[in-house]
C-alpha positions in Angstrom: -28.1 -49.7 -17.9 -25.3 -47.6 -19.0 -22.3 -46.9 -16.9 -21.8 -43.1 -15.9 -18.2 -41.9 -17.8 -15.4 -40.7 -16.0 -13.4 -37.8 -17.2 -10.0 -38.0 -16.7 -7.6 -36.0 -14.5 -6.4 -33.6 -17.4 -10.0 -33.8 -17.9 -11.2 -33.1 -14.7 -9.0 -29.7 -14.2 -9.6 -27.9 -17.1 -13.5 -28.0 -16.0 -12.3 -26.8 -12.5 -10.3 -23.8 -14.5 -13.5 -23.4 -16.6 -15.2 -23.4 -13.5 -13.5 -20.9 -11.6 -13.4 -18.7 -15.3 -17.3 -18.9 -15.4 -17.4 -17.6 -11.1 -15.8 -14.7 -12.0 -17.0 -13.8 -15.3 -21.0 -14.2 -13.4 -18.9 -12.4 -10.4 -18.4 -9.2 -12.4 -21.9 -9.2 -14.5 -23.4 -9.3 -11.1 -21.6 -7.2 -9.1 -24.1 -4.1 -7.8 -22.0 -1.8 -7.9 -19.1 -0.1 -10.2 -15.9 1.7 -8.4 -13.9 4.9 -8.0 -10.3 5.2 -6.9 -8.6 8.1 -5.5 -5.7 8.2 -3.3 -3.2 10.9 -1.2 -5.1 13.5 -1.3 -3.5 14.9 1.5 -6.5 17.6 2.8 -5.3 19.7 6.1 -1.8 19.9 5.0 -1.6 23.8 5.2 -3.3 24.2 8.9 0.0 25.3 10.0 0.0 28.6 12.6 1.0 31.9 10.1 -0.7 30.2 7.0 -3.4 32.5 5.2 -6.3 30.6 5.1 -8.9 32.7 3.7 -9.0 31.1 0.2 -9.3 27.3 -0.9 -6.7 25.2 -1.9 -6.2 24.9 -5.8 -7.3 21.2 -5.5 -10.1 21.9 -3.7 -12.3 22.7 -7.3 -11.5 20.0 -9.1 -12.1 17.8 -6.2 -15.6 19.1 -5.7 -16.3 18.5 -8.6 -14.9 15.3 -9.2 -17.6 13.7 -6.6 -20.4 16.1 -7.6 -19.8 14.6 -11.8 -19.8 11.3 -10.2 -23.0 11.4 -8.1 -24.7 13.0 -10.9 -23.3 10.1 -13.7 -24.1 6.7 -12.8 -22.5 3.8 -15.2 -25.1 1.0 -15.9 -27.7 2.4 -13.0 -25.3 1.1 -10.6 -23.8 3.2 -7.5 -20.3 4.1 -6.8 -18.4 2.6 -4.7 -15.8 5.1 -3.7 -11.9 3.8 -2.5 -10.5 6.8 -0.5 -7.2 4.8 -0.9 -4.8 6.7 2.0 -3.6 9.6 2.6 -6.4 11.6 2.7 -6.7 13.8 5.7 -2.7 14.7 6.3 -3.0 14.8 10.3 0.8 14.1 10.7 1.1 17.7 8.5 -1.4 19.9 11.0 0.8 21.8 13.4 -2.5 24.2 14.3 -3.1 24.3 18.0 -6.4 25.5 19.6 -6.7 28.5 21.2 -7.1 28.8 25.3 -9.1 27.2 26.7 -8.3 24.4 25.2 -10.3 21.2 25.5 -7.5 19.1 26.1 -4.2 19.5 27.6 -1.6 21.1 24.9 2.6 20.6 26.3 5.2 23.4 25.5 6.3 20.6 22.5 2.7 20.2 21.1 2.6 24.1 21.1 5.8 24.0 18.8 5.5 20.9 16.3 1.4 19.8 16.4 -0.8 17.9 18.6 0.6 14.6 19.5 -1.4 11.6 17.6 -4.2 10.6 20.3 -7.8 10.1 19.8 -9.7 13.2 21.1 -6.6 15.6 19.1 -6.6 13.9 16.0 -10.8 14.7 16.6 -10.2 18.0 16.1 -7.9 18.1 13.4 -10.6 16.5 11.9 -12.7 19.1 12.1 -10.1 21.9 11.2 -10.1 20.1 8.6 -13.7 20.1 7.2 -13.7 23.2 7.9 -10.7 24.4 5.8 -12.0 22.0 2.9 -16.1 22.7 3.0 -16.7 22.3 -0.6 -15.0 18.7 -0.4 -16.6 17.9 2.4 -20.0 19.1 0.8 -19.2 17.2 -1.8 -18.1 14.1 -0.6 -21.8 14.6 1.6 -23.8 14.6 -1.7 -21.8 11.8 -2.8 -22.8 9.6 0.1 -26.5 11.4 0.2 -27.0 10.0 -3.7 -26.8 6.7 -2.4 -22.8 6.1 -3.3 -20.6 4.4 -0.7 -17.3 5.5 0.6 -14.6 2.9 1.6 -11.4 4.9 3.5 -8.2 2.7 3.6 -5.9 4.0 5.8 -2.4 5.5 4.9 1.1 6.7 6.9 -0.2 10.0 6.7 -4.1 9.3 8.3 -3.5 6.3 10.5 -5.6 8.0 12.9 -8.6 6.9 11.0 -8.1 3.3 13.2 -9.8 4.9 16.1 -13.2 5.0 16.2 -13.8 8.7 18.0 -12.2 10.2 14.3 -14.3 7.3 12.2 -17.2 8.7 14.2 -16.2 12.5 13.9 -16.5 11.6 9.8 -19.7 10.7 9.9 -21.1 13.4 11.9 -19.9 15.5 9.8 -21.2 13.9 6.4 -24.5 13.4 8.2 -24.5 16.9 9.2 -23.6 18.7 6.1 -25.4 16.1 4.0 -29.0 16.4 5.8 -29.0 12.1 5.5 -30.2 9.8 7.9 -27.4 8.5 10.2 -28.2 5.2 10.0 -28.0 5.4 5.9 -24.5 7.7 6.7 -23.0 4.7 9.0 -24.3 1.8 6.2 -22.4 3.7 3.0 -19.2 5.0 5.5 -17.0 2.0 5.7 -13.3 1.7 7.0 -9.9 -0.4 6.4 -7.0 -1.0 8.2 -5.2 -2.7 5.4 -7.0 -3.3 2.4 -10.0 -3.8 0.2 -10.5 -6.7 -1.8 -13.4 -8.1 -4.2 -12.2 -12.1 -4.3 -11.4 -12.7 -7.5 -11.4 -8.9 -9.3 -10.1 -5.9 -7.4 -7.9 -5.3 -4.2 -6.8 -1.7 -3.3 -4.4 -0.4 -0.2 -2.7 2.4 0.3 0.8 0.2 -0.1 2.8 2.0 2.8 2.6 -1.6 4.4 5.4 -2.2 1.7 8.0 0.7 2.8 9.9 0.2 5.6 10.4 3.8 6.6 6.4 4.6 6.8 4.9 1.3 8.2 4.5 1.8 11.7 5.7 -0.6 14.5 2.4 -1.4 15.8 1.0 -2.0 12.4 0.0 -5.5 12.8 -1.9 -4.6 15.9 -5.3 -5.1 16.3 -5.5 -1.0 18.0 -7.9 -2.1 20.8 -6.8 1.0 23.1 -6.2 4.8 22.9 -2.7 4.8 23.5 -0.7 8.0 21.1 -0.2 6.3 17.3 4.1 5.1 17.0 4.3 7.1 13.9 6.7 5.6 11.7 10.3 6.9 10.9 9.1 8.9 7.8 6.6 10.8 9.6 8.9 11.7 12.7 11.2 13.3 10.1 7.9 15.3 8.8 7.2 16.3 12.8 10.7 16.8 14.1 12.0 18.5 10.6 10.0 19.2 7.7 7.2 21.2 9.3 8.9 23.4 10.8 9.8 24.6 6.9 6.9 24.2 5.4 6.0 27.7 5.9 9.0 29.0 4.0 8.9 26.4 1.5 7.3 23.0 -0.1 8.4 19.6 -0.5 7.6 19.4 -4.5 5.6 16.2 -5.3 8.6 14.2 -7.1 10.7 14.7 -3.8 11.2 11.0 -4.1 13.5 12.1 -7.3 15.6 15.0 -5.8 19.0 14.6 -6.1 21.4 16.8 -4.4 21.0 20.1 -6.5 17.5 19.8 -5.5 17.9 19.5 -1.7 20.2 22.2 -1.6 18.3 24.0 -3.1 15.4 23.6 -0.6 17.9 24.2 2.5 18.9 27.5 1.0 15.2 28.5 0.0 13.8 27.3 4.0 16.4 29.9 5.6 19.8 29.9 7.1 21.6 26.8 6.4 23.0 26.7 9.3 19.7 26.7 11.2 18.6 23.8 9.2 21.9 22.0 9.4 21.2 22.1 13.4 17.7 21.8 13.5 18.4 18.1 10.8 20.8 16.8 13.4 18.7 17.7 16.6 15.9 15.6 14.4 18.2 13.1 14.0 19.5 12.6 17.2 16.1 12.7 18.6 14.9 9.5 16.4 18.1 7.9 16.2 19.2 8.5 19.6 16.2 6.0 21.4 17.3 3.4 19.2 20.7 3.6 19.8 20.8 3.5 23.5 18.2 0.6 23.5 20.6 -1.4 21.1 23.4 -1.0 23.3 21.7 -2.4 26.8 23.6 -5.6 26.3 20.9 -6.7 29.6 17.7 -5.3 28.0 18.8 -7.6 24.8 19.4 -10.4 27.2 16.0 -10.1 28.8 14.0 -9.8 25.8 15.9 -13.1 24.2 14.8 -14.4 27.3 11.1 -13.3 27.1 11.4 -14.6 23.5 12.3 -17.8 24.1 9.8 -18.3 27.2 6.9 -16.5 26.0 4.8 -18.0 22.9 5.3 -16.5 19.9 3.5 -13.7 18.5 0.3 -14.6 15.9 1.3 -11.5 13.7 -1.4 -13.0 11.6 -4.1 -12.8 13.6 -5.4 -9.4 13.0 -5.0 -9.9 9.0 -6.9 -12.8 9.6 -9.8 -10.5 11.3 -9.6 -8.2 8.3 -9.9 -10.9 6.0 -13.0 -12.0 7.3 -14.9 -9.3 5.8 -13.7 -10.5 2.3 -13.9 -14.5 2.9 -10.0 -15.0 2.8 -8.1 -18.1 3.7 -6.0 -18.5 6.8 -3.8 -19.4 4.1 -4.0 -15.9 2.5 -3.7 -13.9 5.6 -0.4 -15.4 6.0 1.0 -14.8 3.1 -0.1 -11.6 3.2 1.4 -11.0 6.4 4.8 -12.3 5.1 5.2 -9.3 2.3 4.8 -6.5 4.3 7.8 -5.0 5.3 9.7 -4.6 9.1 9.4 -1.4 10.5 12.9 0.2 10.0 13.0 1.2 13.6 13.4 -2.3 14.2 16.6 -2.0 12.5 19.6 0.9 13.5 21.4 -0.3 10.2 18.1 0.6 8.2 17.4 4.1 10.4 21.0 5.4 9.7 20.9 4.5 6.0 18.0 7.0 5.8 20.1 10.0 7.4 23.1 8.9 5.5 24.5 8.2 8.7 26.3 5.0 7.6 28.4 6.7 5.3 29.1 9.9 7.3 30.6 7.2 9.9 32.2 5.5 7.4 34.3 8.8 6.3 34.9 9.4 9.6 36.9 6.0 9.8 38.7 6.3 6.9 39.9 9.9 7.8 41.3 8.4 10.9 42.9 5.7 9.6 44.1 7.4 7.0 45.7 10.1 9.5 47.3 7.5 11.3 48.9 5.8 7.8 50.4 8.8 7.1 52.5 9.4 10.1 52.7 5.5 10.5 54.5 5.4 7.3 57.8 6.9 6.6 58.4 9.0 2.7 55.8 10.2 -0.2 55.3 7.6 -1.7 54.7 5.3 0.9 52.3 8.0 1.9 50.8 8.5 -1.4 50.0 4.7 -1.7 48.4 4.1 1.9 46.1 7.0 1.6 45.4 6.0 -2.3 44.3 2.4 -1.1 42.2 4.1 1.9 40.7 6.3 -1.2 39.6 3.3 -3.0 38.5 0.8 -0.1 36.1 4.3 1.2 34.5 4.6 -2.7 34.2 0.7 -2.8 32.3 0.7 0.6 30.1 3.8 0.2 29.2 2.8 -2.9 27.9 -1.0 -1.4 26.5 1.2 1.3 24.5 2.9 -1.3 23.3 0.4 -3.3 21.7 -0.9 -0.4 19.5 2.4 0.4 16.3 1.4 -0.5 14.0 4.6 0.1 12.6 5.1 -3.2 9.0 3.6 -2.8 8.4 2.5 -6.4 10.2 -0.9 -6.2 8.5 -1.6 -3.4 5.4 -1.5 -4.5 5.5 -2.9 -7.6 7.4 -6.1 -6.1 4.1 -6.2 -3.7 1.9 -5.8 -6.6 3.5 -9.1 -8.3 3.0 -10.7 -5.1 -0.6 -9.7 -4.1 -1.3 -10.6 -7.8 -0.3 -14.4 -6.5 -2.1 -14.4 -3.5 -5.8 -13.0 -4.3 -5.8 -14.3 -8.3 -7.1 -10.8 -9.0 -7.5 -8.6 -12.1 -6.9 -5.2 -11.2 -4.5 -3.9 -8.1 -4.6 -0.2 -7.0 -2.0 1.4 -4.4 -1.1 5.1 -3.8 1.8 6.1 -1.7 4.3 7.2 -4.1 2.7 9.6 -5.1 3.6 8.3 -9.0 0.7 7.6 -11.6 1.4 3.7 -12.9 -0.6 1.6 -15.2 1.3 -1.7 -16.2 0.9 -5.3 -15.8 2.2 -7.7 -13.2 1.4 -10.7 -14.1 -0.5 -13.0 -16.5 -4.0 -11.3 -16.4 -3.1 -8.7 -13.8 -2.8 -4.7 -13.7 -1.1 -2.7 -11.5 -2.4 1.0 -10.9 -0.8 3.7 -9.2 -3.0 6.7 -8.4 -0.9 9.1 -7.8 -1.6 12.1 -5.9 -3.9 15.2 -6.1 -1.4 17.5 -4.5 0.0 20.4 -6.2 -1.5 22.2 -9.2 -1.6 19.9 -12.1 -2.1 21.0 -15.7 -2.6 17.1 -16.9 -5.4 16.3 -14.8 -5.9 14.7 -11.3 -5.7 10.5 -11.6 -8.4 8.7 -10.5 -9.1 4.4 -11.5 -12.5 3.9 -13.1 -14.5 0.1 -12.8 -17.0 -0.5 -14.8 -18.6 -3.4 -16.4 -15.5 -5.5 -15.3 -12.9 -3.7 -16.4 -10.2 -0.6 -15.2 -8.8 2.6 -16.9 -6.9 4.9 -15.3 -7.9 8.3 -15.9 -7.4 11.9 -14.9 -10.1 14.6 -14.0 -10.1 18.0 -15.9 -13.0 19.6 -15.0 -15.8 18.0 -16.9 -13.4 16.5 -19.4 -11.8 13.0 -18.9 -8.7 11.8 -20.5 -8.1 7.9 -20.5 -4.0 8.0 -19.5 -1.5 6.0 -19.8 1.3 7.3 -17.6 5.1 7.9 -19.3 7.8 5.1 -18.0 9.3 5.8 -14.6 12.6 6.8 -14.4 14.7 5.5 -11.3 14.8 8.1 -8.9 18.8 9.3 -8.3 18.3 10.3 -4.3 14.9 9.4 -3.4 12.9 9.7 -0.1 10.1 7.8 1.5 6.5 9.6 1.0 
C-alpha cells in the first residue's frame, strides 16, 4: 500500500493561486448577468424658479435612447444590470418651491435658496423631477419592464436616495409609468450607500467618499432617522452661492480646471461684481463662521475630550460592515475600506479656509501689518527697502507651501482610492464618477480604473458609459445608435481646481 505524496509548500501555493485563478475565471462564465455603467447624470438641475421649462434638456435624447438601445440589445441572452453610479437626480441643484398650499411647511430661507434636505421635500423634488425628465424616466421604466435591473449608488449630489420615502417615491414612479408588477419593480430596483461590488471582478461607487470637501459628516452613519441630510462643504457653497447664479450663468463641466481668467470671467458674466463679491463672503461666513466659533469654546473642546476619553469609541466600521454583507466581505475588508475614505473637511477649519482661500488672504493680511510696522520701526531706505524685501519673500515662500497643500482637484483622489480598492477587493475592473473626467487606465497588476465621466452639457464626442460583457470592460461613449470604443486623452493637472 502506497503512501499518499505530499506537495510541498511552494507546491502547495501555486495550487491555492491556481485555485483562486480557476473561481474567478468559472465566476465570470457564470455570472447571469452582463453590466452597464453610467454616472452624474445630474437630472433636475434646471428646476430653478424663472427657468423655461417647456422643452427637454439636450441630454435628455440621447439618454432615452441609451436605455431604450440597451433593453432592446441583449449580449449573450443575458440581462443588464444597470450601475446608476451617483449623481443622478441633482436635488442639492433644485431651488423650485411648491406653490400655496403647500404640503409641507416652506421658511422665508427655503423660499429663497430650495427646500432644505428632509425626507417628505426631497419626495417631491423627486417628482419635479420625473416630471421635467419623462422620456428618461419612460425609459429607464422599459428598461426595468424588459427584465433589466437598476442598481443606484449614491453621490454628494443625491444623498437623499438613503431614505427610504425617496427609494419608494422611484419605484412608484417606474411602476407607474412602466405598467410592471410592483413586486417585479421592488426585485430589479436596488440601492447603495457606498458601493457595489462582485467579489472578485467589479466594484463601482460614486468616489465622493474620497474628497474631503463633498463627503458628508454623517457619512459613516447607518441613517436610521429623518433628521435634514449635513450636506457637505461643497454642496453648501452650491446652496448658499452657486444657485443663486445659475440663472445668469453655468458652471462649465471642466470647472475643476478654471484658473483665474476663467472665474473672472464667470463673476463678470453672473452680474455685478460687487453683488457677488458680497453674496461669496456672506456664503462664506455662513459656513465658516459655525466652525469657527465652535473651535474657539476652549470648554466645549474640554467637554468633548472628556466624553472622548469616557465614552467607548465609535465602531466607524460598523455600518461598512452592514453593507458588506450583501457582497460576503471580510470584517477585515470593511476596515480597510473604512480607513481610505477621507475626513469630512468640516472637521478641519485649516482644510475649510484652504477652500475659500482664506488662509492666504490672512496670511497677507499679516505680512502687510508687519510689514507697516518694519517700515516705521526702521530708520533710512535702505533699511526700509530690505525689511519689506525679506517680508516679500517669507509671504511668496509661505503662500506658495499654503498652496501646494490645497488639495481640491478630485482626480488624485480618486485615482490614489482606485490603487487602494484595487488591494483590498482583488478585483479586475473599478468604476467611479465624481469628477466628472472620462479615465481608462490601469492601477495595478491586473486592474482598470474607469472614470465615467458625466452626461452634463452638450457633447459632440459622445456620452461615456462602461460596458461588461463576457468578463471583460470597455469604456465607451453613446452617439445615437453608434458606439465608439474610447480611450480618453491624458489628464492634465488642473491649475485652480474645485471640488464637484
Amino acid at each position: 500500500m502506497g503512501l499518499a505524496q505530499v506537495p510541498s509548500p511552494g507546491e502547495g501555493r501555486i495550487q491555492m493561486r491556481l485555485g483562486r485563478m480557476w473561481q474567478r475565471v468559472r465566476s465570470l462564465s457564470e455570472r447571469p448577468h452582463n453590466l452597464l455603467a453610467i454616472s452624474d447624470l445630474h437630472l433636475g438641475c434646471d428646476l430653478r424658479p424663472g427657468n423655461k421649462l417647456d422643452k427637454p434638456r439636450p441630454t435628455d435624447g440621447p439618454l432615452a435612447s441609451f436605455l431604450q438601445h440597451q433593453a432592446a440589445h441583449r449580449e449573450g441572452g443575458k440581462p443588464w444590470r444597470l450601475i446608476l453610479n451617483g449623481d443622478i437626480v441633482d436635488f442639492v441643484a433644485i431651488t423650485l418651491v411648491p406653490k400655496d398650499p403647500a404640503p409641507f411647511e416652506i421658511s422665508r430661507e427655503e423660499r429663497a435658496l430650495g427646500l432644505a434636505p428632509t425626507e417628505p421635500k426631497c419626495v417631491w423634488k423627486l417628482r419635479r423631477t420625473a416630471e421635467r425628465h419623462p422620456g428618461v424616466f419612460d425609459a429607464l421604466a422599459h428598461f426595468v419592464h424588459r427584465g433589466n435591473a437598476v442598481h443606484i449608488i449614491r453621490g454628494n449630489h443625491d444623498s437623499e436616495w438613503r431614505w427610504p420615502a425617496v427609494q419608494e417615491e422611484l419605484r412608484r414612479i417606474l411602476a407607474e409609468r412602466s405598467g410592471c408588477p410592483r413586486r417585479k419593480i421592488d426585485r430589479l430596483v436596488e440601492f447603495h450607500d457606498w458601493f457595489y461590488l462582485e467579489p472578485g471582478f467589479f466594484y463601482a461607487e460614486h468616489g465622493h467618499a474620497h474628497d474631503h470637501y463633498s463627503v458628508q459628516a454623517d457619512f459613516f452613519s447607518a441613517h436610521n432617522d429623518d433628521t435634514e441630510i449635513a450636506l457637505p462643504l461643497s454642496s453648501k457653497v452650491l446652496r448658499y452661492f452657486v444657485n443663486r447664479y445659475a440663472e445668469q450663468v453655468e458652471l462649465a463641466d471642466d470647472v475643476d480646471a478654471w484658473g483665474l481668467k476663467e472665474y473672472l470671467d464667470w463673476v463678470l458674466k453672473a452680474g455685478n461684481p460687487l453683488r457677488v463679491a458680497a453674496d461669496y463672503f456672506v456664503m462664506v461666513f455662513r459656513v465658516i463662521y459655525p466652525m469657527v466659533r465652535q473651535s474657539l469654546r476652549i470648554s466645549r473642546a474640554f467637554a468633548r475630550a472628556a466624553d472622548k476619553a469616557l465614552a467607548p469609541a465609535m465602531d466607524r466600521d460598523a455600518h461598512v460592515r452592514q453593507l458588506l454583507e450583501r457582497f460576503q466581505g471580510t470584517d477585515r475588508q470593511a476596515q480597510q475600506l473604512a480607513e481610505i475614505a477621507s475626513r469630512p473637511a468640516e472637521q478641519s477649519l485649516f482644510d475649510s479656509m484652504q477652500l475659500f482661500y482664506l488662509d492666504r488672504m490672512l496670511l497677507a493680511v499679516v505680512c502687510l501689518v508687519i510689514a507697516w510696522c518694519l517700515a516705521h520701526a526702521v530708520d533710512g531706505p535702505w533699511a526700509k527697502i530690505g525689511a519689506l524685501t525679506c517680508i516679500g519673500i517669507i509671504f511668496a515662500a509661505l503662500n506658495a507651501a499654503l498652496g501646494k497643500q490645497r488639495r481640491t482637484d478630485a482626480h488624485p483622489m480618486l485615482q490614489a482610492a482606485a490603487r487602494r480598492v484595487a488591494q483590498i477587493f482583488d478585483v479586475k475592473y473599478i468604476v467611479m464618477g465624481h469628477s466628472h473626467r472620462m479615465v481608462e487606465e490601469p492601477v495595478g497588476n491586473s486592474t482598470r480604473y474607469f472614470n465615467l465621466g458625466s452626461w452634463t452639457g452638450r457633447s459632440n464626442d459622445g456620452f461615456p458609459h462602461v460596458v461588461v460583457t463576457g468578463g471583460s470592460a470597455e469604456l465607451r461613449r453613446w452617439k445615437g445608435l453608434s458606439v465608439i470604443n474610447s480611450t480618453p486623452d491624458p489628464i492634465s493637472p488642473a491649475i485652480v481646481p474645485v471640488p464637484a
